[in-house]
N, C-alpha and C positions, 0 to 999 in steps of 0.2 A: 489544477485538476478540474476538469468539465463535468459539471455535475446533476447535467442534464439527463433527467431520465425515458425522455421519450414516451413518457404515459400520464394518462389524467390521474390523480391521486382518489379525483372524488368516482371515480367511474369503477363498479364492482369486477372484480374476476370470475374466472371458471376453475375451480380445482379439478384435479385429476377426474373426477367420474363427471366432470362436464356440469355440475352442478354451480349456481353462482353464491361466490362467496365475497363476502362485502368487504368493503375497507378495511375495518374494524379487526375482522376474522383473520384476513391477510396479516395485517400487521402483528396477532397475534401470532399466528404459524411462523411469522420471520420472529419472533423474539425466543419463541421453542425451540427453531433449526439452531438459532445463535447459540442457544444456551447447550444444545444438544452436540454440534459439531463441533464449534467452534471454540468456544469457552470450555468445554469439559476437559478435562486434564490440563489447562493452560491459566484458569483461573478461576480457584472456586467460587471466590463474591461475586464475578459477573454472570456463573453460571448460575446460580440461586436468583439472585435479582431478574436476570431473563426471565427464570420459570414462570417466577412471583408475576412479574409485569403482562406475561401473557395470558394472565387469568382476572387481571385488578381492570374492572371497566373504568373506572379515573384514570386510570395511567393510559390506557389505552384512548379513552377519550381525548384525553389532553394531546399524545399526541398526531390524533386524528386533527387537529385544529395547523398545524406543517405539512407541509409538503410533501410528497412521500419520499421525495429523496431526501431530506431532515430527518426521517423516522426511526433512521439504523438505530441500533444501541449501544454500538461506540460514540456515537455523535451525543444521546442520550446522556450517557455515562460518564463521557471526559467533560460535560458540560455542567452537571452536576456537581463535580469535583474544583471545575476552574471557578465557579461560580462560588461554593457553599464549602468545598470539602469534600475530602474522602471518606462518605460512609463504612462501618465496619456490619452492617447487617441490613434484612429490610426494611426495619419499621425506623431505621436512621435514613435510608435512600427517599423512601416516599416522605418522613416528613420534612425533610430539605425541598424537597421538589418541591411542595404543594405548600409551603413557610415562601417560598416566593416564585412561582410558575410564572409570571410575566417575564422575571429577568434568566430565568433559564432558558425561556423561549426564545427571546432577544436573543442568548448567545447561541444557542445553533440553529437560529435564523443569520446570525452573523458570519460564524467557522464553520469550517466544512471538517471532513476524518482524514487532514493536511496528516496521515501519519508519520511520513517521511522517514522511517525502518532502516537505519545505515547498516545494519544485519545482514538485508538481503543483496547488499553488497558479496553477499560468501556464496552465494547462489548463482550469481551471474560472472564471476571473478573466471572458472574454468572458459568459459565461452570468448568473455575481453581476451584472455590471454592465447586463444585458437585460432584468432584473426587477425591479419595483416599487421604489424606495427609499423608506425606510429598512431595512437587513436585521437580522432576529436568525436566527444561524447556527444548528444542530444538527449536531454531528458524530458520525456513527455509529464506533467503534473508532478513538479519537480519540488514543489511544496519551498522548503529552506535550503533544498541543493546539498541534502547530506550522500544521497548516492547518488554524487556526480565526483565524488570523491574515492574511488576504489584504489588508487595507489598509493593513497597517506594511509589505511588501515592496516592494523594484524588480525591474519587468520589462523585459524586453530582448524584443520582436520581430522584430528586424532591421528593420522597417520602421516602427515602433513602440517609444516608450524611455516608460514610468510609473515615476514616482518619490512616495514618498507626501512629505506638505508637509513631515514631521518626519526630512525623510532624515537621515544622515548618514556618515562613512566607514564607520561600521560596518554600516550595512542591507544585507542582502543583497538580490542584483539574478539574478535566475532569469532565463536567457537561455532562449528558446522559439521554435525555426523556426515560424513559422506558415505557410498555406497555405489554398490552397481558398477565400479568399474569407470570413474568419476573421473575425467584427465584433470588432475590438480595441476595446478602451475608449479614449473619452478621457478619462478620469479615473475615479478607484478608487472599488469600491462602496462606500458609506456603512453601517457597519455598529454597531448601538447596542446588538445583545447577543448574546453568546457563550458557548455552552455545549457541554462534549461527555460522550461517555458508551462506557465501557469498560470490557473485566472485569476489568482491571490495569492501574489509571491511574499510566504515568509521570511524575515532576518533574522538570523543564528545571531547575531548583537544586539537584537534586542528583547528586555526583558518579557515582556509580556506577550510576544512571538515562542520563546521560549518556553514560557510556562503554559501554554497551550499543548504545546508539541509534547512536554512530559506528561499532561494531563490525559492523553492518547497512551501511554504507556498504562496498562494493564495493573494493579495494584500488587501485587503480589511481585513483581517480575522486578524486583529493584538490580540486579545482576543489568537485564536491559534498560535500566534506567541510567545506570553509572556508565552503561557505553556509550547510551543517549546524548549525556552529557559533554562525555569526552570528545564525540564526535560535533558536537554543538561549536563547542569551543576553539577545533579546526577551523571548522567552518566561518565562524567569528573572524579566525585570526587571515584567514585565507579563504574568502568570499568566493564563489562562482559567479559566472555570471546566471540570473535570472530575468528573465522578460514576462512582464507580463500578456496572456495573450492564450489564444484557445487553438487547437490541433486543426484544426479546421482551418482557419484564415492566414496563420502566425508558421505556422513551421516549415514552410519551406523558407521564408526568408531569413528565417533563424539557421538551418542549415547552410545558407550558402555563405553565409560568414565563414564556416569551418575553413582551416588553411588548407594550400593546395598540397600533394602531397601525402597527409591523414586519410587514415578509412573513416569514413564518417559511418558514426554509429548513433542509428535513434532506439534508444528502450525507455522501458514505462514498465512500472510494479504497482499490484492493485488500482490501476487507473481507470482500465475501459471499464467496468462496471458503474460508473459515475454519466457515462456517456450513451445516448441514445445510440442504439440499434444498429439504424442506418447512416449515420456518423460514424459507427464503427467499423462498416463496410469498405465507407468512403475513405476513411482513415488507413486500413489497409490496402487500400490498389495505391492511395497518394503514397505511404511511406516505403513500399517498395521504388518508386521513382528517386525518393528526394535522397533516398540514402545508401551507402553500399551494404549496410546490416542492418538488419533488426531485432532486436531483443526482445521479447512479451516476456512477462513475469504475472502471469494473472491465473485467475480461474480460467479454467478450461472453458467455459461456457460462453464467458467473453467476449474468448477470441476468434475474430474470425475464420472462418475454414476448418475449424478441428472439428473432428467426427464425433458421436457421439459416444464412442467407446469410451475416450478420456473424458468426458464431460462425467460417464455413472463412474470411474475408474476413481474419480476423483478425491473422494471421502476426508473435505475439508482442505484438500491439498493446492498451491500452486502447480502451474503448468510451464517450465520455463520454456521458450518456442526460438528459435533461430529461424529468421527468413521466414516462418509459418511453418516451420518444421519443429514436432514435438523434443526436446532434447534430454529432459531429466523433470523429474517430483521434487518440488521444493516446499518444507513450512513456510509457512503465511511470512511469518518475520525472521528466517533464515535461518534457523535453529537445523537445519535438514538438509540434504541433496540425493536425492537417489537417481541413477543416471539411468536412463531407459536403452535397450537393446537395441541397437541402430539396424537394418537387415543391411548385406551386404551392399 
């Protein structure tokens, strides 16, 4: 994952009426939006903790002393937890943090939000399955290479149940409302090579790559934890390949490995927001070249070329994009798929 943000952290903004608003203020309005979009119906401890955080000048100081791309409060939160534990309220958040602020700071000076979501596997599963077979994958911040795996998973559509041939009690099975008119698969894409690329590739084998990657899993959400897991333990047992290596310099020659033959497919989920601007400009004219699809799974805002319609349309939601073409509304971690109206 490239998690360059292409701005000074220490340099003020302008909010909406053009007025400047300082680092400080920023980071508060990002810990309100988190707690307001993002967290609200998905997690009540982190939506409380946001609130609390966006008003406590220590917390907010503290972490004005990182980089503003360190600042999220997923990175915050899972860091607190890998470090000290999972608090059950605020006044346990802040005094873990502030009982030792050096070594929480070390770790999300160290990890980055590697969420790695094998979920949104069920989001992107219709689209693999619409396109040429045989596939060779490319995953852009592919973190431990859990969704480079889409045909060892089970899907749940409520109207629709995929199971791949080698199930068993232990394969995890990704439930996803679907909607809109969604072409579910009837059978899982065919896929003969897999490869990803990231600037700190994790190991599903091992343990404290591991407990990282659960510590990103949301507290509440233990249902996504035990698929977490299961899909860990694939991954363990049946590694992908990972390179380490940035979008920018790494991915075409990652690609031309793919065999002759495969439609090569490069996708990426929650990544380009980790990536400056014009890196992500550059990133879309190169990956039309290097590949014959592309998959975006991100915010609207993102990604290159989407208009602003989907950017306000958006309201916490993924944007999943074929080739730069809008295709469906996705949850952040796959819980969702609503397909958008294609015009004739």
């Amino acid at each position: 994952m490239d998690a360059s943000s292409g701005r000074n952290p220490t340099t003020s903004a302008r909010g909406p009426s053009g007025s400047i608003v300082t680092p400080l203020e920023e980071t508060a309005e990002a810990y309100r939006r988190f707690a307001s979009v993002e967290a609200r119906g998905r997690s009540p401890l982190y939506e409380r903790l946001a609130e609390r955080i966006a008003s406590d000048s220590e917390v907010l100081n503290f972490l004005q002393t990182l980089p503003k791309p360190k600042r999220q409060p997923n990175l915050l939160f899972a860091a607190v937890r890998y470090r000290l534990g999972t608090p059950v309220d605020w006044p346990g958040f802040r005094d873990r943090l502030f009982a030792e602020p050096a070594a929480v700071h070390r770790v999300m000076m160290a990890r980055s939000t590697q969420t790695n979501e094998p979920a949104r596997c069920a989001t992107l599963l219709p689209l693999l399955a619409l396109l040429p077979q045989p596939l060779a994958l490319i995953e852009v911040g592919a973190s431990a290479g859990l969704c480079l795996l889409p045909d060892l998973y089970g899907y749940d559509y409520g109207q629709a149940r995929l199971l791949p041939a080698c199930s068993t009690t232990g394969t995890p099975v990704f439930p996803c409302a679907a909607s809109g008119g969604a072409p579910l698969p009837c059978a899982l894409p065919q896929v003969v090579w897999r490869a990803g690329l990231d600037l700190s590739p994790l190991c599903a084998a091992d343990p404290a790559h591991r407990e990282w990657l659960e510590c990103l899993v949301w507290p509440e959400q233990t249902d996504r934890l035990g698929r977490l897991r299961q899909a860990l333990k694939l991954a363990a047992e049946e590694p992908p390949q990972i390179v380490a290596g940035d979008l920018s310099n790494d991915l075409a020659r990652l690609v031309a490995q793919a065999p002759t033959g495969s439609t090569r497919v490069i996708f990426h989920t929650a990544v380009l927001g980790y990536v400056a601007r014009a890196a992500r400009e550059a990133f879309a004219a190169d990956v039309r070249q290097a590949a014959d699809h592309w998959i975006a799974n991100e915010t609207p805002a993102v990604i290159p070329g989407i208009s602003s319609h989907f950017v306000e349309q958006a309201r916490g939601r993924f944007l999943v994009c074929l080739n730069g073409r809008p295709m469906a509304w996705a949850d952040p971690h796959g819980a969702a798929l609503e397909w958008i109206d294609q015009p004739a």
